[in-house]
C-alpha positions as CSV (number, residue, x, y, z in Angstrom):
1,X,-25.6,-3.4,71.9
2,X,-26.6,-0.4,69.7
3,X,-29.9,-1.7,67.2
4,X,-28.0,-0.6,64.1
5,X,-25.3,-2.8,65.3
6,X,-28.3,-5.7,65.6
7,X,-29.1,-4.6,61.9
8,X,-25.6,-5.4,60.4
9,X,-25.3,-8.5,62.0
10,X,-28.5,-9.6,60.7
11,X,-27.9,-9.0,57.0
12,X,-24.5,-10.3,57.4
13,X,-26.1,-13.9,58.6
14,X,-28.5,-13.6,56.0
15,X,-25.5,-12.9,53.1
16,X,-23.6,-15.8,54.6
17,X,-26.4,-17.7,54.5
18,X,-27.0,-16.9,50.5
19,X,-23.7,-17.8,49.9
20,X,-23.7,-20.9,51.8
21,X,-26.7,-22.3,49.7
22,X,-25.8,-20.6,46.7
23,X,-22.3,-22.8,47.0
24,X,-24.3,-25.7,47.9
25,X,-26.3,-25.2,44.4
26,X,-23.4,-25.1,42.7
27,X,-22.1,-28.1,44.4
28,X,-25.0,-30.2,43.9
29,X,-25.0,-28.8,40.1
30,X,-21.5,-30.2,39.7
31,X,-22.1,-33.2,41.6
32,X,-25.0,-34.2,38.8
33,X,-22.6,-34.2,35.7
34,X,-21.8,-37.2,34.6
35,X,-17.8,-37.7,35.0
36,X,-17.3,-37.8,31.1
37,X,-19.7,-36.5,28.3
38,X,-18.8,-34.4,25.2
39,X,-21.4,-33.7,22.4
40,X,-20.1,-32.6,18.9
41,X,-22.5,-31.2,16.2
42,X,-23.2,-29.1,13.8
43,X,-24.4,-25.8,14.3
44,X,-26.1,-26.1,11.0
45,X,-26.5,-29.8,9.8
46,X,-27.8,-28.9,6.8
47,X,-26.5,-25.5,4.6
48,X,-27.3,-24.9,0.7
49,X,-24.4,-22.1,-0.2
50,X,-23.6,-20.5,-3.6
51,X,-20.4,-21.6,-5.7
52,X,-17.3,-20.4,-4.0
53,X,-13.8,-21.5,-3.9
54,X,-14.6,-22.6,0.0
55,X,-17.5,-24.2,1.7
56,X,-17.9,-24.7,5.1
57,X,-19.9,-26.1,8.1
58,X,-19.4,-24.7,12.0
59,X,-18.7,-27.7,14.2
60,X,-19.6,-27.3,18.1
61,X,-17.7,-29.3,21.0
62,X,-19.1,-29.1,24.8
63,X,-17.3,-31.0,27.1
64,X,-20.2,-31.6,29.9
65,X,-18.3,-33.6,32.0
66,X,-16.8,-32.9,35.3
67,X,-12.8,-33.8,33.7
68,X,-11.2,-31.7,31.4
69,X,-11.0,-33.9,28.0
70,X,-8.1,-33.6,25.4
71,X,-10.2,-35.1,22.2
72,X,-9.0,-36.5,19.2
73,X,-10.8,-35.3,15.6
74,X,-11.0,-36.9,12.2
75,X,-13.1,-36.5,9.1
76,X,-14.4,-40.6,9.5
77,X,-16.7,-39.8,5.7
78,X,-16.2,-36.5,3.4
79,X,-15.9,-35.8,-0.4
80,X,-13.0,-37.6,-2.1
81,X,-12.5,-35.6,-4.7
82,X,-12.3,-32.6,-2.6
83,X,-9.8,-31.1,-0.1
84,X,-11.7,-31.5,3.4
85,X,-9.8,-30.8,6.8
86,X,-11.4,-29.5,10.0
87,X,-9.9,-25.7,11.1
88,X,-9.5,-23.6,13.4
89,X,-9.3,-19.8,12.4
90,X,-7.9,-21.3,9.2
91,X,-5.7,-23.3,10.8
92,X,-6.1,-27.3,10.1
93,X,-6.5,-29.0,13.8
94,X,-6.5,-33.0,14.6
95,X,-6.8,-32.5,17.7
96,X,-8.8,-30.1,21.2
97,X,-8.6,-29.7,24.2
98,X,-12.2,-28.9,26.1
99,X,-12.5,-27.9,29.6
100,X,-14.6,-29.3,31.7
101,X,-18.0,-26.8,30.4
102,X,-16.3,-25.0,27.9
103,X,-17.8,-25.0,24.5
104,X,-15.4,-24.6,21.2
105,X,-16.5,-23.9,17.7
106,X,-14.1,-25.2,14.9
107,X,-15.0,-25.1,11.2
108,X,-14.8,-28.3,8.6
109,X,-14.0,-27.0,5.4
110,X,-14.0,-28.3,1.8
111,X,-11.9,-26.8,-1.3
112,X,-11.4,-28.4,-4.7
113,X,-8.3,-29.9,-5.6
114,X,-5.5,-28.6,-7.1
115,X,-5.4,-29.5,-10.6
116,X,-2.1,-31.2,-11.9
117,X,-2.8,-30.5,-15.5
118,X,-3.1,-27.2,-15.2
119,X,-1.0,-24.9,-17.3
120,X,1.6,-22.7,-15.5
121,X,0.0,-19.6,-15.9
122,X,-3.4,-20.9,-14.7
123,X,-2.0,-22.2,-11.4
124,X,-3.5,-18.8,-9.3
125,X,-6.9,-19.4,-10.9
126,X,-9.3,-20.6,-7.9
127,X,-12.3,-22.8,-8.9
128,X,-15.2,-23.1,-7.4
129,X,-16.1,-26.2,-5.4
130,X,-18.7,-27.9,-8.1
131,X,-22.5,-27.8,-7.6
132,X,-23.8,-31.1,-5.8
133,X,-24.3,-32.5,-1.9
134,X,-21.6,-33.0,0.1
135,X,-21.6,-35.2,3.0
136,X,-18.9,-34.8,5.6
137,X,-18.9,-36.8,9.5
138,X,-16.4,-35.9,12.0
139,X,-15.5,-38.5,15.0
140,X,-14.2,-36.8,18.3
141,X,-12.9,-39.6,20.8
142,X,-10.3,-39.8,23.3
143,X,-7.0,-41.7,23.8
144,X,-8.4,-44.2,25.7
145,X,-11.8,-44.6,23.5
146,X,-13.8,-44.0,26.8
147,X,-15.5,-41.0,24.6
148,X,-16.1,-41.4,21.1
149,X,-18.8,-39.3,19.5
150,X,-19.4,-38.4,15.9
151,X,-21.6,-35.5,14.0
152,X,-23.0,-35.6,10.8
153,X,-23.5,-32.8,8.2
154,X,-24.3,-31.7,4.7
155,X,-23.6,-29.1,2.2
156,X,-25.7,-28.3,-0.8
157,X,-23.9,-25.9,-3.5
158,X,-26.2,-25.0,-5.7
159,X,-25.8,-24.9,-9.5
160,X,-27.3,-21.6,-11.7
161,X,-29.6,-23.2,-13.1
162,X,-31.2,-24.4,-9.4
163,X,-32.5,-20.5,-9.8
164,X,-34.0,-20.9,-12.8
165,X,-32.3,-19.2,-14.3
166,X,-31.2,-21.7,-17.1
167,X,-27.7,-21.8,-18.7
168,X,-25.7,-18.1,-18.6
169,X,-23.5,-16.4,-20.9
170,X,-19.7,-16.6,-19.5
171,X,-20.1,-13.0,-19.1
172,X,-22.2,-10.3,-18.8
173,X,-22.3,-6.8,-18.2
174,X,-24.9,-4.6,-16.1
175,X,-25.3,-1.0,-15.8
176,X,-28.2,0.4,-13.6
177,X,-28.1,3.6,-15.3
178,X,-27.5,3.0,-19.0
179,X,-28.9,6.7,-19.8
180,X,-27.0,9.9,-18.8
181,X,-27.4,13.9,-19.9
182,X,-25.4,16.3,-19.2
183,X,-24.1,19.9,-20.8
184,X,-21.9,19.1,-23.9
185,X,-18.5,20.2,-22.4
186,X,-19.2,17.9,-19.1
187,X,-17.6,14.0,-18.3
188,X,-20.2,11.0,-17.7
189,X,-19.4,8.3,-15.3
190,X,-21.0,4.9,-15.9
191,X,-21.2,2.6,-13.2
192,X,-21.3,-1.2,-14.9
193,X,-20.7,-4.7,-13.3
194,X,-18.7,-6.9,-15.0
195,X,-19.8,-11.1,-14.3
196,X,-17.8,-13.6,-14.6
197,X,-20.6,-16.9,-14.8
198,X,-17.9,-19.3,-15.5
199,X,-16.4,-21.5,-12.6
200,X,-13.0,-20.2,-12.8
201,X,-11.4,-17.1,-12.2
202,X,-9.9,-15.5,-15.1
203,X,-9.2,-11.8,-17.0
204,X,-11.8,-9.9,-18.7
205,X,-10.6,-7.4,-21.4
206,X,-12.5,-4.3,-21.8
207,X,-12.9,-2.4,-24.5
208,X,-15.8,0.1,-26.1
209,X,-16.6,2.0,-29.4
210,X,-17.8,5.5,-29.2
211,X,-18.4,7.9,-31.5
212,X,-15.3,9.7,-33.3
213,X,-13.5,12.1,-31.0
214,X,-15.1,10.3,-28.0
215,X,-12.7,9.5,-25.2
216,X,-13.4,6.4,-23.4
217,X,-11.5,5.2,-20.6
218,X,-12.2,2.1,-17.9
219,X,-11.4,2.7,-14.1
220,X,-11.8,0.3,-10.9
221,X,-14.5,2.3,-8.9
222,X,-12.9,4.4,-6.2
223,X,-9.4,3.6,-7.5
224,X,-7.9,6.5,-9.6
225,X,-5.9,4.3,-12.2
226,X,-7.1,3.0,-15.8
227,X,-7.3,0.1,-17.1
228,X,-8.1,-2.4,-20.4
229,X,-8.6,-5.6,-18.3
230,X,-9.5,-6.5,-14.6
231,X,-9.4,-10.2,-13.0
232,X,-12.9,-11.4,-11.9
233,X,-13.6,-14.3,-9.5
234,X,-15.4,-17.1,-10.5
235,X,-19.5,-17.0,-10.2
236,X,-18.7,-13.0,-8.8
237,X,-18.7,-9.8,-10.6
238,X,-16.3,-6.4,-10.3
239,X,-18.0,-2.6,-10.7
240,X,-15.7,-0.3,-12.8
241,X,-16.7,3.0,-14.0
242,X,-16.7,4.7,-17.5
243,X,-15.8,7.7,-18.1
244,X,-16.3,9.4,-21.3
245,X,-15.9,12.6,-22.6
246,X,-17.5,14.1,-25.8
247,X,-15.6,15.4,-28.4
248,X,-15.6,19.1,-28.5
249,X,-18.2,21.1,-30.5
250,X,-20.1,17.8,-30.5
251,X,-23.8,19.3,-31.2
252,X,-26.9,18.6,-28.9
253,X,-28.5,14.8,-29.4
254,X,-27.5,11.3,-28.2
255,X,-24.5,9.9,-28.5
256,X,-24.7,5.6,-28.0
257,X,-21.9,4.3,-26.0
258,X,-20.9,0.5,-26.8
259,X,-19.0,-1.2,-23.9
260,X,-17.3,-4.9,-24.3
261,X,-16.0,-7.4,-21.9
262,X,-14.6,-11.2,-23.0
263,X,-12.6,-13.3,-20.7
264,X,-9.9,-14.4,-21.5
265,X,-10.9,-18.7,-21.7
266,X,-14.0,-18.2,-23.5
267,X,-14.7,-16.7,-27.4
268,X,-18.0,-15.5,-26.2
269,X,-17.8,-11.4,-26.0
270,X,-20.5,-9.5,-23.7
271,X,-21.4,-6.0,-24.9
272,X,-23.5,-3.2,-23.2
273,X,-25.3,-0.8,-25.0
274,X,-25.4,3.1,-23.2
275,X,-26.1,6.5,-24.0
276,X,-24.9,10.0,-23.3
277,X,-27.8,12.8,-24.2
278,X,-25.9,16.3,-24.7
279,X,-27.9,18.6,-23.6
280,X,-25.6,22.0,-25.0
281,X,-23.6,24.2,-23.2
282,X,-24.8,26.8,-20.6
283,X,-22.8,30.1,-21.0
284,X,-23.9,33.1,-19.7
285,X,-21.8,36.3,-19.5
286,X,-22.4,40.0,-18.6
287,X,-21.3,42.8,-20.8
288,X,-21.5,46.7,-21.2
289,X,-21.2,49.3,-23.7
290,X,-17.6,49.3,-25.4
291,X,-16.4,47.3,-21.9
292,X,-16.9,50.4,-19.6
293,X,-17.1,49.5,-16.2
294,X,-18.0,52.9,-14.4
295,X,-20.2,55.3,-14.3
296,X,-20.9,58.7,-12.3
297,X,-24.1,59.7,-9.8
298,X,-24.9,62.4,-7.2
299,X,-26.4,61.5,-3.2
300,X,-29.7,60.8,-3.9
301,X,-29.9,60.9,-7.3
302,X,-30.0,57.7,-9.9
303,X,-27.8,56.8,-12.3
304,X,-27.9,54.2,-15.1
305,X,-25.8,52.4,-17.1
306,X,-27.1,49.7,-19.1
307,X,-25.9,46.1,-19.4
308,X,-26.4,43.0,-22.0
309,X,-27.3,40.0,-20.8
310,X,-25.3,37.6,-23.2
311,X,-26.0,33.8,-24.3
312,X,-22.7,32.4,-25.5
313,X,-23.6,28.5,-24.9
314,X,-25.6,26.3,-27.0
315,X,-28.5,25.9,-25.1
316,X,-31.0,28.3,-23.9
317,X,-30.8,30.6,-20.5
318,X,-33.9,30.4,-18.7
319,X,-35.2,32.3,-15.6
320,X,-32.3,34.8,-15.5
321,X,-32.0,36.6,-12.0
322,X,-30.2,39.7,-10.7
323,X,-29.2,40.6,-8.0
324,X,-26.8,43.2,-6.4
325,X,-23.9,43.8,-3.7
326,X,-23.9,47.5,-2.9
327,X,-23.0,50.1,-0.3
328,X,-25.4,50.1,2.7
329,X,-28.3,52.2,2.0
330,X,-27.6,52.1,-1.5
331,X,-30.5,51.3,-3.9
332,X,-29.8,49.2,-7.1
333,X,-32.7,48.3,-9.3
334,X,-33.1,46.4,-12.8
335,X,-35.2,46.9,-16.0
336,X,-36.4,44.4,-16.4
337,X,-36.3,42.5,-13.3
338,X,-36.0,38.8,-14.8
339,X,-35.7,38.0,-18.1
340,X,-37.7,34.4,-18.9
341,X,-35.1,32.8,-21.6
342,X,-32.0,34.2,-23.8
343,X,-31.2,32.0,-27.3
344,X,-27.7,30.6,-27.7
345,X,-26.1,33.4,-29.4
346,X,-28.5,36.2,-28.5
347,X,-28.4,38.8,-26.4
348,X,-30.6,40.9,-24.2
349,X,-30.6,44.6,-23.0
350,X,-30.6,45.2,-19.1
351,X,-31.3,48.9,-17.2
352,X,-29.4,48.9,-13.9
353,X,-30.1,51.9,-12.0
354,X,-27.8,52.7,-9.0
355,X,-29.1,55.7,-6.4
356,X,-26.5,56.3,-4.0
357,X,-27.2,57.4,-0.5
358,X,-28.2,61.4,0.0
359,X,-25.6,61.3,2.7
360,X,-22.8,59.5,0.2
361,X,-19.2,61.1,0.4
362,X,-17.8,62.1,-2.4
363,X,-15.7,59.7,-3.7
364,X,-15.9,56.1,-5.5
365,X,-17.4,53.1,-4.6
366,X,-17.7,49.8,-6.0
367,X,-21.5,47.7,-7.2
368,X,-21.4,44.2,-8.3
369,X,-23.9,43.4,-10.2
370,X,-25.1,39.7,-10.7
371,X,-26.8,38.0,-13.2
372,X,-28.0,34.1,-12.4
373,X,-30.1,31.5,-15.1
374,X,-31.2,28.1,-13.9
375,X,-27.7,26.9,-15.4
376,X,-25.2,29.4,-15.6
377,X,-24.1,33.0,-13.8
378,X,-22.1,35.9,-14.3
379,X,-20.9,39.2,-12.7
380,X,-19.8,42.4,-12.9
381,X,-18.1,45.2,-11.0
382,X,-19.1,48.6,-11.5
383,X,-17.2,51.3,-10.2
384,X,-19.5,54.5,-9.1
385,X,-18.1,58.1,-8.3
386,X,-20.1,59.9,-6.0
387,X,-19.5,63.6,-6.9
388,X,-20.8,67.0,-4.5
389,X,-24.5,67.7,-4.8
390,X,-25.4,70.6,-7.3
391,X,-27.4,72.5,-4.4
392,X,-23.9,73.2,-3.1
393,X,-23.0,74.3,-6.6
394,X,-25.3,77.1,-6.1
395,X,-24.5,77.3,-2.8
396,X,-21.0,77.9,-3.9
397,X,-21.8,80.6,-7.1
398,X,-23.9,82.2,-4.1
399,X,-21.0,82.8,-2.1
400,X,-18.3,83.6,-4.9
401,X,-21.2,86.1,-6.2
402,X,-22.0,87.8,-2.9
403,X,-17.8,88.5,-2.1
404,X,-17.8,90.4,-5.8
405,X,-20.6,92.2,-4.5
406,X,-19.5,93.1,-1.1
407,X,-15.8,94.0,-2.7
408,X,-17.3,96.1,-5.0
409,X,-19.0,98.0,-2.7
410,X,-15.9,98.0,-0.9
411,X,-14.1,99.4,-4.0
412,X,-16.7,102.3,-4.5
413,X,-16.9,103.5,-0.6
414,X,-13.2,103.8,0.1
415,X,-12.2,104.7,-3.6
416,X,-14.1,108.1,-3.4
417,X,-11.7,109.0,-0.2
């Protein structure tokens, strides 16, 4: 017998041997449960929860016996004048089944009733369940009453003014950011929460006053539809956004925005005050002499042209920047190089000086030259023909000048023959 063979066979006894004890543990585990036990609780005996159309408490069931228990479930004490039922994933139960050490969660819910006096169009309204405490027990027991065990709870719904709140309008609107400024011809969007205090659910009408030539217009945030009115749950509030637009040529100040919201069961009307600050219009645009776009230059050489910076908004132009696209090994330069701050409807003079490359072709090529405030930009194309060097030029006259020369002597020599 090989020693590795030895080796194998001695782990293998030592495995079987785990197993062995590790099966009699388990044995001797399931040999100490009782034959029949279930406990039933409440994860959470005791819960205080806001208002809500539901309230609910999470029942446990652990069947620690050694038989698997089919158990029977009633609410033995809960709320009269509420709906109460026990559920499971909303489904009402009566009765379980448990295996032997299998735990189940089911829930024990309570709504308000159904009001029968209700009118026909208030039927889809859900109320809240009303502030107060709640006691609810549930019995679990078996057919043959061998197991019968029963759980206690309690729910607290609180009441607004257990915040301290005190008493609340029916409504009420919020807005984080009341306060927005923005360039004249630009939209505002206002965020504002719309809170329905009552204990019903119901309609709130919207509607705001702005000044003349103002549009305002109402819009469930992230939805891309308008609207005059939006349904808001009871004790909850909705977001919408509002958008408004000034009228145009409005002049720089601010504008105040009044928004409204009144629910449909109650007189009371909330309002909101907010405010758009126009700050004027940022136009900035790049002219030149009588429009002309192009201009001629030499290799080497610079060539200028001169622009005008030009403030058509309403609100100043402030640290103006150019900037330039050119051929490669081009040089473009500006006189001045920034200009601090144009006026609405002023204007100011710019140098640009363009030095094409010594080596350049003849031909044209195109500049763009770019002008940039803190708000607002503009550019231009130039178009710049290189044209032949005037060294060549002489060069040339050179040349035409030496072939009159040499044909005139050319003329005298052979014309004497």
């Amino acid at each position: 017998m090989s020693s590795s063979n030895a080796v194998r066979r001695g782990w293998g006894a030592i495995g079987a041997a785990v197993l062995c004890l590790a099966a009699g543990a388990g044995a001797a585990q399931e040999s100490a449960k009782p034959e029949r036990e279930v406990s039933l609780a409440f994860e959470f005996p005791r819960v205080e929860v806001e208002p809500s159309s539901s309230v609910s408490l999470d029942l446990v069931v652990k069947n620690n016996g050694r038989r698997d228990e089919t158990l029977l479930l009633e609410l033995a004490e809960a709320p009269a004048d509420l709906v109460s039922r026990i559920e499971d994933f909303g489904r009402a139960v009566g009765g379980l089944f448990v295996a032997s050490g299998e735990k189940r969660t089911l829930k024990v819910t309570l709504k308000p009733k159904p009001a029968k006096d209700k009118k026909e169009e208030e039927k889809d309204r859900k109320a809240n369940v009303p502030p107060g405490k709640y006691a609810v027990v549930v019995r679990a027991s078996t057919e043959d009453k061998k197991i019968d065990v029963k759980a206690r709870g309690e729910i607290t719904v609180r009441s607004p003014s257990d915040e301290g709140g005190g008493a609340k309008d029916p409504v009420e609107i919020s807005c984080s950011y009341p306060n927005l400024r923005g360039a004249n011809d630009g939209d505002f969007r206002f965020s504002v929460n719309i809170h329905n205090n009552t204990e019903v659910e119901d309609m709130a009408a919207l509607r705001a006053e702005a000044p003349a030539g103002w549009e305002v217009s109402f819009k469930p945030s992230y939805e891309n539809r308008y609207i005059g009115s939006l349904k808001v749950e009871a004790n909850l509030s909705k977001s919408v956004d509002v958008e408004v637009k000034p009228a145009p040529g409005s002049a720089v100040g601010k504008y105040p925005i009044t928004v409204y919201a009144k629910l449909s069961r109650k007189e009371m009307e909330a309002k909101r005050e907010l405010t758009v600050e126009l700050t004027g219009t940022y136009r900035l645009e790049l002219r030149t002499v009588k429009g002309l776009l192009s201009l001629t230059g030499r290799g080497g050489q610079e060539s200028n042209l001169s622009i005008y910076v030009v403030n058509t908004g309403t609100a100043a132009l402030s640290g103006i920047k150019f900037d330039s696209f050119k051929p490669e090994n081009w040089k473009v330069t500006f006189k001045p190089e920034r200009l601090e701050s144009v006026a609405p409807g002023k204007m100011e003079q710019v140098e640009v000086i363009i030095t094409p490359h010594k080596d350049a072709l003849v031909g044209d090529y195109s500049v763009q030259v770019s002008a940039r405030a803190e708000r607002g930009q503009d550019d231009l194309e130039l178009r710049v023909t290189v044209k032949p060097s005037t060294a060549w030029a002489w060069v040339g006259v050179g040349i035409i000048i030496a072939v009159i020369a040499g044909l005139s002597a050319l003329f005298k020599v052979f014309g004497r023959r």
